[in-house]
C-alpha positions in Angstrom: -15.0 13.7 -16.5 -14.5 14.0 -12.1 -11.5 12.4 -10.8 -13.7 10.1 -8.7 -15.0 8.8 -12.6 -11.3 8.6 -13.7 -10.3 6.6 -11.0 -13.0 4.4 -11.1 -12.2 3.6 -14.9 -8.7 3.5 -14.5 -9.2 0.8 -11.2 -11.2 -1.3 -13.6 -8.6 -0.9 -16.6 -5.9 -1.7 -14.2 -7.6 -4.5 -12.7 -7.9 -6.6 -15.6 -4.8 -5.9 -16.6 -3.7 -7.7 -13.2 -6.2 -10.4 -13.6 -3.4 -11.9 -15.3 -1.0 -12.0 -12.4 -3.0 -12.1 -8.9 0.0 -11.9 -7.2 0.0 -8.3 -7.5 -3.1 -5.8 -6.3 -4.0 -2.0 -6.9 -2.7 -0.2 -3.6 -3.9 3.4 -4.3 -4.7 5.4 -7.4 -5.0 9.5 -6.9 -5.2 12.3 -9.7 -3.3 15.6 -9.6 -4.8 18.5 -10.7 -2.6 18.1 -13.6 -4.5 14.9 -14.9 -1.2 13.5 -13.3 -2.7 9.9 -12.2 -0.7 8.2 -9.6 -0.8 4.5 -9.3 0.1 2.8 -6.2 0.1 -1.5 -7.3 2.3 -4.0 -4.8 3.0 -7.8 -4.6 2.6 -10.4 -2.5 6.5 -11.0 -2.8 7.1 -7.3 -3.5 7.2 -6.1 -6.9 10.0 -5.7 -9.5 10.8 -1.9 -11.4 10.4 -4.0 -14.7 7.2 -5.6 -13.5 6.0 -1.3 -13.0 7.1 -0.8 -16.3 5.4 -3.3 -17.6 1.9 -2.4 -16.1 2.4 1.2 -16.2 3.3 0.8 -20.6 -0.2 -1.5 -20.7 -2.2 0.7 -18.4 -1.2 3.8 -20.4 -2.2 2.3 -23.9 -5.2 1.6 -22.4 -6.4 5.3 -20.9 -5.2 6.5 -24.2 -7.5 4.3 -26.5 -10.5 5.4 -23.8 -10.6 9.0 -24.7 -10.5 9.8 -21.1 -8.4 13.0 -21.8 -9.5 14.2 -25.1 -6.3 16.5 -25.8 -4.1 13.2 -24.7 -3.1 15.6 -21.8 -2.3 12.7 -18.8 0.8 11.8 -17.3 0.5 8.4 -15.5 3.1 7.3 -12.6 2.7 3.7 -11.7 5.0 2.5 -8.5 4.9 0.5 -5.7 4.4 2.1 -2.4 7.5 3.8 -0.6 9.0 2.5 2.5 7.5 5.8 4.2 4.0 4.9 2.8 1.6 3.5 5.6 0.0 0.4 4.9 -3.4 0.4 3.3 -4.6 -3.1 2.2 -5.1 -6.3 4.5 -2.4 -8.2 2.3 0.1 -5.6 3.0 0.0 -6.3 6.5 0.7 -10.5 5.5 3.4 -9.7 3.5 4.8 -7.9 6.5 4.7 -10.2 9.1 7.8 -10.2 10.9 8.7 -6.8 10.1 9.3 -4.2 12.6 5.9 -1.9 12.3 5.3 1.5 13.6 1.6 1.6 14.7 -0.2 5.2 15.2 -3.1 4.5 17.2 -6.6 6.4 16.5 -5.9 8.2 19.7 -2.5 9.4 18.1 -0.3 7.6 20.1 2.0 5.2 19.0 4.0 2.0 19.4 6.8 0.1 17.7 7.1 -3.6 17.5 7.8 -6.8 15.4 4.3 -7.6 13.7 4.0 -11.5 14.6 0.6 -12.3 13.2 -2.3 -10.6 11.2 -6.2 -11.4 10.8 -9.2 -10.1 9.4 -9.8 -7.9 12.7 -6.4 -7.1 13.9 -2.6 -7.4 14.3 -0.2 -8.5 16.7 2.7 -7.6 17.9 5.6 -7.7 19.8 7.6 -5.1 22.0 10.2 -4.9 24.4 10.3 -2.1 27.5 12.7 -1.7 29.7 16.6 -2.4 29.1 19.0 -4.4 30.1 18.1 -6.9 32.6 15.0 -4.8 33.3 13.9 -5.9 29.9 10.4 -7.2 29.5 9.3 -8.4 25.8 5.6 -8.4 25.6 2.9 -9.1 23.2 -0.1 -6.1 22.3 -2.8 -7.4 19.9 -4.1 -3.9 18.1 -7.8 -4.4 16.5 -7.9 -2.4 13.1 -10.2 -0.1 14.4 -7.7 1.7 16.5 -5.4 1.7 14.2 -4.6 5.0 12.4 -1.8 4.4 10.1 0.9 1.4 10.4 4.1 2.1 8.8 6.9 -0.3 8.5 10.4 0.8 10.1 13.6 0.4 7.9 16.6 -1.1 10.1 19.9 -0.2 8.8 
């Protein structure tokens, strides 16, 4: 069976398991060479370890009883994102609204700001140059299409 079939059946296994709880949504799934299958699922209001747990036990049970790996021979991770993973899916950008963003543009440059708003075409938002007095806090709305990768920046 290709990875591209695997990950196809294990969307579709994993999709009805979240049927259940549309809060959360499939981020990512990639295969290792391994048959190592890595889930990537998030949540509107994040998601819980136990919540993982839960899904990953389900999801599991479920590529077992397929047959997909006749020898059993799988190992399935199922997490949410990292902090350093750039965002992927229209409502990982809403949830972050009001987070500080990192935005690599198509051109590879990049900017930092507070993301203030998000629609279907593109984000907003908002920076500050200059310091001191000399500060200037502006607004930037980025279509999609020149966006690269957005990342969201950690403050500590």
């Amino acid at each position: 069976m290709s990875n591209e079939t695997v990950i196809q059946e294990t969307e579709k296994m994993l999709n009805s398991i979240l049927a259940e709880e549309p809060e959360y949504f499939l981020v990512s799934i990639r295969i290792k060479p391994t048959n190592n299958i890595k889930v990537f699922i998030d949540g509107d209001n994040g998601i819980a370890i136990e919540k993982c747990v839960r899904f990953n036990r389900k999801l599991y049970k479920l590529i077992e009883e397929t047959g997909m790996f006749p020898e059993g021979e799988f190992s399935l991770e199922l997490s949410s994102p990292g902090v350093d993973e750039p965002l992927k899916m229209h409502r990982q950008y809403l949830k972050n609204i009001g987070r500080e963003v990192e935005v690599l543009f198509t051109d590879d440059t990049t900017k930092q700001g507070k993301m203030l708003a998000v629609t279907e075409a593109d984000i907003t938002i908002e920076y500050t140059e200059g310091k001191n007095k000399k500060a200037v806090t502006q607004q930037l709305v980025i279509p999609f299409n020149n966006i690269k990768s957005t990342t969201v920046q950690i403050k500590f």
